[in-house]
C-alpha positions in Angstrom: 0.0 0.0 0.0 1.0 3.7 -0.6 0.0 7.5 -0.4 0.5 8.8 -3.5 3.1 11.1 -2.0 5.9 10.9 -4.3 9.4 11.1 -2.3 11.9 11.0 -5.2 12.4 10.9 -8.5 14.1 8.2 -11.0 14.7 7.5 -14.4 14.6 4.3 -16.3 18.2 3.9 -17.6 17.7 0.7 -18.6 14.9 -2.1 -19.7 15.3 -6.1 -20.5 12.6 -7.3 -22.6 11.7 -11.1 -21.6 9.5 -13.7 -22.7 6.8 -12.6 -20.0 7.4 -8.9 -19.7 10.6 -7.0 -18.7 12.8 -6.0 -16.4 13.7 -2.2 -15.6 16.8 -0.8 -14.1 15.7 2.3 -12.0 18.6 5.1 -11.2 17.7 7.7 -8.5 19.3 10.9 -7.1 17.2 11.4 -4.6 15.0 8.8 -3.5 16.7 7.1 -0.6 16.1 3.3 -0.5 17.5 2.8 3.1 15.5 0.1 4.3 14.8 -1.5 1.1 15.1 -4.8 0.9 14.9 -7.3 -2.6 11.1 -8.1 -2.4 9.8 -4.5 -1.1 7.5 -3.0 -3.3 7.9 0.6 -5.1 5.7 2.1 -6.5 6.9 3.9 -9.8 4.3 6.2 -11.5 2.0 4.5 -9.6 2.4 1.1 -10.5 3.7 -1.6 -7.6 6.8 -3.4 -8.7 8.7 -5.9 -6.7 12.2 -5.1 -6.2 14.8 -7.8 -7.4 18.2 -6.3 -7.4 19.5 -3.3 -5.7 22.8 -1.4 -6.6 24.3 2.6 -5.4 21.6 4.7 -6.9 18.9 2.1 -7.5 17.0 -1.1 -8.2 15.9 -3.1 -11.1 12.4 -4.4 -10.8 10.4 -7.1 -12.9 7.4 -6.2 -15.1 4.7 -8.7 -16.2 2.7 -8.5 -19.7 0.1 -7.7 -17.8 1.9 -4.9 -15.9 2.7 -3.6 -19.1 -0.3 -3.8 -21.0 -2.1 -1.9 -18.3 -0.3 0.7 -17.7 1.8 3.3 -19.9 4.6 0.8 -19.3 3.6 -1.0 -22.6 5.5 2.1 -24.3 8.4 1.9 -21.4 12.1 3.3 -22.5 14.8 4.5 -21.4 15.2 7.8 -20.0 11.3 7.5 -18.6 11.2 9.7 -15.7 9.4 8.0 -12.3 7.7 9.3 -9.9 8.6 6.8 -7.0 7.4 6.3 -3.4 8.6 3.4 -0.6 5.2 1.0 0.5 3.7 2.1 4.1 4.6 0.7 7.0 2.7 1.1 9.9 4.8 4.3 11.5 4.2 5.7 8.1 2.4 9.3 7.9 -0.9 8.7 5.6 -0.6 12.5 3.9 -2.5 11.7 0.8 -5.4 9.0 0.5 -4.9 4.7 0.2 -3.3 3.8 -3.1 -2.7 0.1 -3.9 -0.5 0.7 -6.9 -2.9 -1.3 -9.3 -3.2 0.6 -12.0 -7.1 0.9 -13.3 -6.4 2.6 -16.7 -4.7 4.9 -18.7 -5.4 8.8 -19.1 -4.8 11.2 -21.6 -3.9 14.7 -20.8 -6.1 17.0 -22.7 -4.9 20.2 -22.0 -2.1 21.9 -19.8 -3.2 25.7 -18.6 -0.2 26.9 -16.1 -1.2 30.6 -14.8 0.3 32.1 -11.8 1.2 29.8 -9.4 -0.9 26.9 -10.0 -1.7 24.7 -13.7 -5.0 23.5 -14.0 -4.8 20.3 -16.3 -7.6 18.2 -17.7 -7.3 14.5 -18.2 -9.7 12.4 -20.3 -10.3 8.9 -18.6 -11.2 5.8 -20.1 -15.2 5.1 -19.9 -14.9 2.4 -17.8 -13.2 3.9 -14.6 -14.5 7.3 -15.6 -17.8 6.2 -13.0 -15.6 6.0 -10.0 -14.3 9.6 -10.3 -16.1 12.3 -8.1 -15.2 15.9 -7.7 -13.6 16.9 -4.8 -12.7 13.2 -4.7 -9.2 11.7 -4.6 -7.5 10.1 -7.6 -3.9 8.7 -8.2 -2.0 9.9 -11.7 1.4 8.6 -12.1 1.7 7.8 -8.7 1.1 11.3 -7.2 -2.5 12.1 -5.0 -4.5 14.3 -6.1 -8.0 16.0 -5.7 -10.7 16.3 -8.6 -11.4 20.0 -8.7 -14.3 19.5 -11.6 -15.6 16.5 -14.1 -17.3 16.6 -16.8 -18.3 13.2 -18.7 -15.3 11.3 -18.9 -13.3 14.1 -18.0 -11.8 15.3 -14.9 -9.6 18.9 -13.8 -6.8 19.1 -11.5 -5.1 21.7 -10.0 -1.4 21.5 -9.1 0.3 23.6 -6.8 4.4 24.6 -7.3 5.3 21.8 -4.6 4.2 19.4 -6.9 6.0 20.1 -9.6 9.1 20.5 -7.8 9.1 16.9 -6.6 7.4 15.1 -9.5 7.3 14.6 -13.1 4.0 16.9 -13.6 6.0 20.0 -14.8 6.9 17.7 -17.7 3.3 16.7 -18.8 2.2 17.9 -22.0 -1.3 17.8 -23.7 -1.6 14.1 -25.7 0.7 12.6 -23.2 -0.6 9.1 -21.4 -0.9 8.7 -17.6 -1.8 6.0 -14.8 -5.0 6.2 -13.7 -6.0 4.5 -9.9 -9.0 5.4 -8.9 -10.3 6.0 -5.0 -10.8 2.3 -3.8 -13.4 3.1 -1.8 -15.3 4.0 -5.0 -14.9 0.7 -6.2 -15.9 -1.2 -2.4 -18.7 1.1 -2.4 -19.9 0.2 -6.0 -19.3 -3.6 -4.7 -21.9 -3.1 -1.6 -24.2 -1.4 -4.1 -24.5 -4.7 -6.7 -24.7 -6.6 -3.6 -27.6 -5.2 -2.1 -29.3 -5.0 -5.5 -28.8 -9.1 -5.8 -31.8 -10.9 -4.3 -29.7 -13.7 -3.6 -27.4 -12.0 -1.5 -30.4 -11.8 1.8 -27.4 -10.8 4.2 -27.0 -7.6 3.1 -30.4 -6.5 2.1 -30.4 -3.8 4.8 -28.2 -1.7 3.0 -29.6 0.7 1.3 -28.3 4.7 0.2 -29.8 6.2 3.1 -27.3 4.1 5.4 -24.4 4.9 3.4 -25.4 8.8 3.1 -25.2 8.4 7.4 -22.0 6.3 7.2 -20.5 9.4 4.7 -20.3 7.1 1.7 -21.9 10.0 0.0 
């Protein structure tokens, strides 16, 4: 499990293609990996990968097919910038929302507006996960947590603050690029209890209703 909040950055500098998927060599400045172990988890633009070798400034971590297909590691190279973040532990301080690292789908940035301070940028997300995404809600985009200012249809507006730039790869986004998409789990448990509740067969639950999640703060 992770935050979202990105605490380094990295670069792919180099990537193995395999039978099964790949293997990435990730080289880092200034993301400490004291206390990594081979087998920790890392999330690197948002996507959990296992750590199998370590070395000075880095790691090299496995990718499956279906890591890659999912996620806009199916275009991976080298010189990819990463936003990259160690998995909780239970002293850990929870400053952004719970992200698993499981990528639900791929964005596309539709526009880039930087004015003042602050860029507002719109991302178009695929119809399928688009459901699960709420204004004022939390989302995950490459690995850095952020809140849903506006949606409209399958589209959704964030607004970045200078911080985030300085730590993460969002300076560098550009209108047409592609982005991880993980969407607020709780929107998916939530959409779970629903189905559930609207199965006959499922008698256990049949006291749920809206009204009890509106008191519980569901909505």
């Amino acid at each position: 499990m992770f935050t979202g909040i990105v605490q380094g950055l990295g670069v792919i500098s180099d990537i193995i293609a395999s039978g099964d998927g790949a293997k990435i060599k990730v080289k880092s400045e200034n993301f400490s990996l004291e206390g990594v172990q081979i087998g920790d988890s890392i999330a690197c633009n948002g996507v959990c990968l296992t750590v199998v070798e370590l070395f000075d400034q880095g790691f090299w971590a496995d990718m499956s097919h279906e890591t890659m297909d999912c996620t806009i590691f199916k275009n991976a190279r080298r010189g990819l910038k990463l936003n990259l973040e160690q998995a909780l532990t239970p002293l850990s301080h929870l400053g952004g929302h719970i992200v698993q690292g499981h990528v639900d789908g791929v964005g596309i940035i539709d526009s880039v507006i930087k004015k003042d301070n602050v860029m507002d940028v719109w991302i178009i997300a695929p119809n399928n996960i688009a459901k699960y995404i709420a204004k004022k809600g939390s989302i995950t985009v490459d690995g850095i947590s952020l809140t849903v200012n506006d949606v409209v249809n399958s589209s959704f507006r964030l607004t970045l603050i200078p911080h985030t730039h300085a730590i993460t790869t969002s300076d560098d986004w550009v209108k047409g690029q592609e982005v991880n998409l993980e969407v607020d789990v709780l929107a998916r448990y939530l959409e779970r209890l629903v189905e559930t509740k609207d199965n006959p067969q499922n008698n256990k639950v049949n006291n749920l209703s809206k009204e009890l999640l509106m008191q519980n703060g569901f909505f």
